[in-house]
Legacy VTK file of the C-alpha trace (Angstrom):
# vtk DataFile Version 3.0
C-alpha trace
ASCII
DATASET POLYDATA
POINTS 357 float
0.000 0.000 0.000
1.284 3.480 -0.897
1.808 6.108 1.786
-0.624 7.968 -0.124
-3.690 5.757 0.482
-2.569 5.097 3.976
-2.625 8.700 4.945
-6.175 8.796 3.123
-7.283 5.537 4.836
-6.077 7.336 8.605
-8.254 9.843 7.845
-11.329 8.470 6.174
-10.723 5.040 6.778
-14.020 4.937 9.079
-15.909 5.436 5.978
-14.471 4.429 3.041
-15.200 1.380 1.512
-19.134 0.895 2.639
-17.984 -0.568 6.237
-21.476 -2.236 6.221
-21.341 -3.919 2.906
-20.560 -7.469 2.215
-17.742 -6.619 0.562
-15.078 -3.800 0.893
-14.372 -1.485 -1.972
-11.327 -3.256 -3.480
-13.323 -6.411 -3.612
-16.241 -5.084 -5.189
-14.384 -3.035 -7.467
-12.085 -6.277 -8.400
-15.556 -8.711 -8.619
-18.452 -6.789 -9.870
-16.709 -3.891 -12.131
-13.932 -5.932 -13.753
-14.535 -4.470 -16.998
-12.818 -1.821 -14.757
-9.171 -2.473 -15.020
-7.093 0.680 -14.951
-9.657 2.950 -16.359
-10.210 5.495 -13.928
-14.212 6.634 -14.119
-14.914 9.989 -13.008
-18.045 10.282 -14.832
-20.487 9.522 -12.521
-22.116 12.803 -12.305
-23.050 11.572 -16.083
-23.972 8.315 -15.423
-23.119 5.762 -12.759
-21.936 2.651 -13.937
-23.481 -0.705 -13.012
-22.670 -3.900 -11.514
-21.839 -7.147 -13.383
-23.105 -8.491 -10.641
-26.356 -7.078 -11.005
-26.232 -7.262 -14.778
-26.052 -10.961 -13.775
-29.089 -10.752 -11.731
-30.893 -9.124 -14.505
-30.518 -11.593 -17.367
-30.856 -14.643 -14.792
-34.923 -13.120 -14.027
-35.456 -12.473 -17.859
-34.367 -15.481 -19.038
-36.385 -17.230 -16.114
-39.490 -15.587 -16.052
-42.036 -14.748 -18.536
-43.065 -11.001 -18.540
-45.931 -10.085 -20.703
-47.822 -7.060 -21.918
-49.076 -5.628 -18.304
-52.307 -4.164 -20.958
-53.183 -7.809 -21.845
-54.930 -10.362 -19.585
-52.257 -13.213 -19.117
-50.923 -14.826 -16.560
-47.482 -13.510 -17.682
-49.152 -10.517 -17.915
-50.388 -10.650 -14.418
-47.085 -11.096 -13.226
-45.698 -7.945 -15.326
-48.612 -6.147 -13.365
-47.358 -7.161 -9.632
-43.476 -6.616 -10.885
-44.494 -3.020 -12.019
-46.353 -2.735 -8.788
-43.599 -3.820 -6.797
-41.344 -1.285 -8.232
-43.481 1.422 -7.846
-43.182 0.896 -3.970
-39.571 0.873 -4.085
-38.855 3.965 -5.486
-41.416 5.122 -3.091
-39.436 3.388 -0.084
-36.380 5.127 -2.068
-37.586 8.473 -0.896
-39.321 7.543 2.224
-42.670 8.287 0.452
-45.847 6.452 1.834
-48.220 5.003 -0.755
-51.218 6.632 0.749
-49.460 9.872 0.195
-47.748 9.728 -2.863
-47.894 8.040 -6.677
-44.926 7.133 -8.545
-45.562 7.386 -12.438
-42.909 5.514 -15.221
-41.421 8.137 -17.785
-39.040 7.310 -20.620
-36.574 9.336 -18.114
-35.999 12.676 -15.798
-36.363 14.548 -19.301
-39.904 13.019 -19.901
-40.913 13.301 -16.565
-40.370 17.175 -16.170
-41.933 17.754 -19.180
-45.082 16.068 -18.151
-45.733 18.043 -15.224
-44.722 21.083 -17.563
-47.683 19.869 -19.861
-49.980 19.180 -17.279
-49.342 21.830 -14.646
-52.529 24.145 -13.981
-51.094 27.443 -15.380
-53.147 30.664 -15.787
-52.435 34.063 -16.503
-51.479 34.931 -12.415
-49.460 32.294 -12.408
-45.696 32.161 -11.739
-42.310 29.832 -12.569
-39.347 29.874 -10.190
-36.273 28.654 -10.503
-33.124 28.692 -9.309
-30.314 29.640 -11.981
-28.696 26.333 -11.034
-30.526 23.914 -12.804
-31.474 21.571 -16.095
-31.739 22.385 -18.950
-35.101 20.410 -18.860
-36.136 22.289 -15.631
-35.661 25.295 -17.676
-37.922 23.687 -20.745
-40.776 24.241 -18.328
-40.956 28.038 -18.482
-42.176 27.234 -22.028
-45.377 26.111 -20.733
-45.958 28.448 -18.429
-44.614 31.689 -20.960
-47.446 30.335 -23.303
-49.786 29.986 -20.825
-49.569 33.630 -20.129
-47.710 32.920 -16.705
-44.647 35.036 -15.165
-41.230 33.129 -15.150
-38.279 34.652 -13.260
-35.318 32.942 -12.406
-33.615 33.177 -8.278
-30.552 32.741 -6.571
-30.552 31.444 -3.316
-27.866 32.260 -0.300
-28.466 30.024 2.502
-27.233 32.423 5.414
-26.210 31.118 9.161
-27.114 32.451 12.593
-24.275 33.593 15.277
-23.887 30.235 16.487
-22.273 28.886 12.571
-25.541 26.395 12.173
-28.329 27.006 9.252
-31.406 27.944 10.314
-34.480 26.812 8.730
-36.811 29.127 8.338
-37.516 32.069 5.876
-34.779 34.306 7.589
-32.401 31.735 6.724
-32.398 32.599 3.320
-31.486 35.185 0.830
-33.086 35.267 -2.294
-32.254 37.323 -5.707
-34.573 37.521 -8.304
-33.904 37.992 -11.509
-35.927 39.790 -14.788
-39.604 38.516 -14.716
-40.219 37.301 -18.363
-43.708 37.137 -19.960
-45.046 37.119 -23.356
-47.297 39.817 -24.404
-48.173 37.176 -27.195
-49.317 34.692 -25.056
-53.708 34.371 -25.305
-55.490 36.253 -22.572
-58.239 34.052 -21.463
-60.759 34.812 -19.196
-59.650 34.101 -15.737
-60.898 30.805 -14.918
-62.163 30.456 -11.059
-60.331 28.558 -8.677
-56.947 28.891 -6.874
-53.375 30.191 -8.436
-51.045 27.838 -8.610
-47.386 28.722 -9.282
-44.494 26.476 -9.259
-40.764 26.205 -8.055
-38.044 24.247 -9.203
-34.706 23.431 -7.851
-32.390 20.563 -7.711
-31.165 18.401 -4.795
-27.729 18.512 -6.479
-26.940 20.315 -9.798
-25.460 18.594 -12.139
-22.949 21.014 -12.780
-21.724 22.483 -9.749
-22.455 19.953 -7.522
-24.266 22.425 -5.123
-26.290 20.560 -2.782
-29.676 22.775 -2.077
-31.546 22.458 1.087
-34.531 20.411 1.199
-35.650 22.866 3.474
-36.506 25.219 0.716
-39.957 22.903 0.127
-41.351 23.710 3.475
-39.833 26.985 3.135
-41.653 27.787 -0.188
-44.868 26.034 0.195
-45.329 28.109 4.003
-43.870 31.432 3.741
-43.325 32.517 0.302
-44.886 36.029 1.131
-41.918 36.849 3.401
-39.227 35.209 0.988
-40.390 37.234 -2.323
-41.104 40.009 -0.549
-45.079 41.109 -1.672
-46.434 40.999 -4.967
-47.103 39.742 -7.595
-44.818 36.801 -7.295
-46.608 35.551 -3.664
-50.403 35.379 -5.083
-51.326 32.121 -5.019
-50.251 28.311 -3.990
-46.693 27.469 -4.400
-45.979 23.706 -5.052
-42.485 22.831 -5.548
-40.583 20.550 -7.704
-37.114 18.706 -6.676
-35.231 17.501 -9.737
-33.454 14.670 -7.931
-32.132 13.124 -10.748
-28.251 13.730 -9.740
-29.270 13.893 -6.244
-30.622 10.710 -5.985
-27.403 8.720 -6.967
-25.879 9.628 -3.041
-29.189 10.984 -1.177
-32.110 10.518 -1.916
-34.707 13.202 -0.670
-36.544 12.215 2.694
-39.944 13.312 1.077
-41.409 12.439 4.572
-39.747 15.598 6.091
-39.620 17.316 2.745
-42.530 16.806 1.277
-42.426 18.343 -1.890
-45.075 17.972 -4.755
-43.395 16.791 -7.203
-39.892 14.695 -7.317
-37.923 13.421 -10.615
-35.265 11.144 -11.123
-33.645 8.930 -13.204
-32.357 5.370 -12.248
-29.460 5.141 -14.775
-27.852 7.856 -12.614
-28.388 5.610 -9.502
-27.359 2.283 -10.417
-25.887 2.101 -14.055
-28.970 0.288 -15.743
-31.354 0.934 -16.962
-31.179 3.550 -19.392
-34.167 5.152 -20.457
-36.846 4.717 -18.003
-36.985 7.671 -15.057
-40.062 8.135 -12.722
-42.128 11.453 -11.179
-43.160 11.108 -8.041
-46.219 12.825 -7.280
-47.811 14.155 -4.463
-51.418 12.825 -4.217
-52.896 16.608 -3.636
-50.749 17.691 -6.716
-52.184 15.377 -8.775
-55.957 15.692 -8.582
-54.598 18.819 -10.573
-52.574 18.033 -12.995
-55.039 17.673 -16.267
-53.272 15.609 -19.320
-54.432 16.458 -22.668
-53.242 13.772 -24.939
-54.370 10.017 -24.344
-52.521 6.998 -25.978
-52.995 2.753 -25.690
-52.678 1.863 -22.007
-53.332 5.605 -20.861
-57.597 4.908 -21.757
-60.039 2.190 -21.130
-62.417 2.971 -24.011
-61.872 5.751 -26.688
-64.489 5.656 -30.535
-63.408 6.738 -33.061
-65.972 8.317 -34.729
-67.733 10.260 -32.061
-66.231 12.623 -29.044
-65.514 9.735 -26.345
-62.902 8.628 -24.488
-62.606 7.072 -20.642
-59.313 7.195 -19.217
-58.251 5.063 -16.197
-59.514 5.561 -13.049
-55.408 5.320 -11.507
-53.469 8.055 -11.813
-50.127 6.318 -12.745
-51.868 4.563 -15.266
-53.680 7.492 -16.693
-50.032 9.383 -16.877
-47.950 6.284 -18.520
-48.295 6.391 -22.660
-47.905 3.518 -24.426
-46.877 -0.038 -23.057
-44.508 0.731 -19.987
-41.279 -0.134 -20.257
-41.868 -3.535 -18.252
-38.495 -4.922 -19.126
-36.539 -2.038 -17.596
-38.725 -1.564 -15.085
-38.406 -5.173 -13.746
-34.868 -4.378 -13.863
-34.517 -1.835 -11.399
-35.217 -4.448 -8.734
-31.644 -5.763 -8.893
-30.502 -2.431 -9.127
-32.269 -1.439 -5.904
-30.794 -4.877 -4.295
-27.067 -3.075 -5.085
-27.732 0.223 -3.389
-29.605 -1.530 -0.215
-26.075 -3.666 0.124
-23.967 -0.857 -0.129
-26.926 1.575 2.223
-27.155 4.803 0.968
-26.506 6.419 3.902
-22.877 4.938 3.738
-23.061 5.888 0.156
-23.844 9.515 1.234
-20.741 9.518 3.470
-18.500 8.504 0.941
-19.110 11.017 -1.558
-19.553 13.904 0.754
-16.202 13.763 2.243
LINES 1 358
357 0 1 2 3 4 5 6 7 8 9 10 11 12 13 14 15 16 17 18 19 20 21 22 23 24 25 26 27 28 29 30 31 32 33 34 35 36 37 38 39 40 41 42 43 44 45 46 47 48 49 50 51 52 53 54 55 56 57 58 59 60 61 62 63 64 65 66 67 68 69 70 71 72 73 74 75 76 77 78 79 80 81 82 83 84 85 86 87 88 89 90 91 92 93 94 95 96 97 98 99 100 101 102 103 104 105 106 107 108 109 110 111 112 113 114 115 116 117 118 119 120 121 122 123 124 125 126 127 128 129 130 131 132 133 134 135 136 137 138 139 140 141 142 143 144 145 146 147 148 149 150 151 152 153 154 155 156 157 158 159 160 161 162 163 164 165 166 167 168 169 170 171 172 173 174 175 176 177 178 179 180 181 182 183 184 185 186 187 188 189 190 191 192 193 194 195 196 197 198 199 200 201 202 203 204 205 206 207 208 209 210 211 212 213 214 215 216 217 218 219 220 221 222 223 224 225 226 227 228 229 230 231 232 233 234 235 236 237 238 239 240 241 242 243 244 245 246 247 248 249 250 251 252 253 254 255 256 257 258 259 260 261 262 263 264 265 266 267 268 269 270 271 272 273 274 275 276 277 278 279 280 281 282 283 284 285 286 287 288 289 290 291 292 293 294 295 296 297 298 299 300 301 302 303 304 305 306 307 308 309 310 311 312 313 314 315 316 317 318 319 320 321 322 323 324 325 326 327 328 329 330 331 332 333 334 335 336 337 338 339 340 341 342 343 344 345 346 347 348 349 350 351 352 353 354 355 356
């Protein structure tokens, strides 16, 4: 061993090396990533890469079990159905999200899932889109909908600030905020202003994806309860504020405890977690959010009747279902069990250690 590595292990020897796992880092490194060699991956911000041993895992369920269309009535298609339902409640267990409190839709990724609740967010005229400049690209994409909706979008930064005693406080007078040009387009339709509530919408991420700035979860409650006092009187604090975490880079070291955070809406992307799947994500919904989110377009497996010749459709009476176009991925999606297995091994809290050092 080089004197460099022991000096590092003397200091973070305590929690290097998921002390909890089966295995210690060199092992699992030399076993399960031996595709590995002397490459030296420092990509993971991109994506994280996965196991062989739960590549493994993968192909020994596929090639065991028969999956089926989870639309058709089958017994392989039953067993799609309890497989998809299965890994619903994992991502919810993920997040610390109870079922009776949350729904966890299936989106062809992060990307897809952002740009649903862009679609079917209830915008209006007085609404608003926050942001903070540190964020997606497709967090951005959803001033779009708002912009044609009529709505106000204004970007934010956000100083967390500390009191005398060098610990955050969490509360509105922790925080600074710094708004940014409101933008609005004059050619957006006015329509009528429907009745009902405002709703406006903030967006931040747990981690961006470029910096690597970790945001306070604390911002949800801090949001949703006090935005009067954080954007300082109107326009901007008309209105409910719902917030949206864009976990996706988050996720791969902490996932947000939506049981003390509970924010309305949550994306991520399991690629960036565990290496495989590609191409599947999920939003996870809050169930008060979404009795208002309204989706325009219906597709197979998003209706249970639809003519064609007359003005009739009836969607499905569950919400994830209603929300999923198409045939769900039910491949990828039965997948993410073994990937799930990997992280639980390792424990993401150790996982959160490591990479915060």
């Amino acid at each position: 061993m080089d004197t460099q590595k022991e000096e590092f292990l003397k200091e973070f020897g305590q929690d290097y090396g998921y002390p909890n796992a089966p295995k210690n880092i060199d092992d699992i490194r030399a076993s399960e990533f031996k595709r590995l060699g002397d490459v030296v991956y420092l990509d993971h911000a991109g994506a994280t890469l996965y196991s062989e041993l739960q590549m493994e895992a993968i192909i020994k369920d596929l090639t065991t079990n028969v999956y089926g269309n989870p639309h058709s009535q089958s017994e392989s298609s039953l067993a799609t159905s309890e497989v998809v339902r299965a890994a619903r409640q994992l991502v919810l267990d993920y997040c610390n999200a109870s079922p009776k409190d949350y729904k966890c839709v299936f989106t062809s990724g992060a990307t897809a899932a952002l740009k649903l609740v862009g679609e079917a967010f209830p915008w209006r005229r007085e609404s608003s889109f926050m942001y903070t400049m540190e964020n997606h690209n497709s967090v951005l994409g959803i001033k779009e909908y708002a912009l044609n909706q009529g709505a106000m979008a204004f970007a934010i930064d956000i100083e967390e600030l500390e009191n005398y005693s060098g610990l955050p406080r969490r509360d509105a007078s922790s925080i600074k905020v710094s708004r940014y040009s409101v933008q609005r387009r004059n050619e957006a339709p006015v329509q009528e202003a429907p009745e009902g509530n405002i709703y406006n919408l903030f967006a931040f991420p747990s981690e961006c994806n470029f910096s690597g700035r970790k945001f306070s979860l604390d911002l949800v409650k801090i949001i949703k309860e006090d935005s009067e006092r954080v954007l300082e009187g109107p326009p901007h604090n008309k209105g409910c504020w719902m917030v949206l975490i864009d976990a996706a880079k988050g996720c791969t070291t902490q996932p947000p405890d939506l049981a003390s955070f509970p924010a309305d809406f949550v994306v991520i992307s399991f690629y960036k977690i565990f290496g495989y799947p590609t191409g599947l994500g999920a939003l996870i919904v809050h169930t008060e959010a979404a009795k208002l989110l309204k989706k325009t377009y219906f597709s197979g497996g998003t209706v249970a009747a639809s003519i064609p010749d007359i003005d009739f459709i009836k969607r499905r009476e569950g919400f994830e279902e209603s929300f999923e176009d198409g045939t769900q991925s039910f491949l990828s999606i039965a997948s993410i069990h073994h990937g799930f297995r990997i992280i639980h091994s390792l424990t993401a809290s150790a996982i959160a250690r490591y990479v915060n050092h």
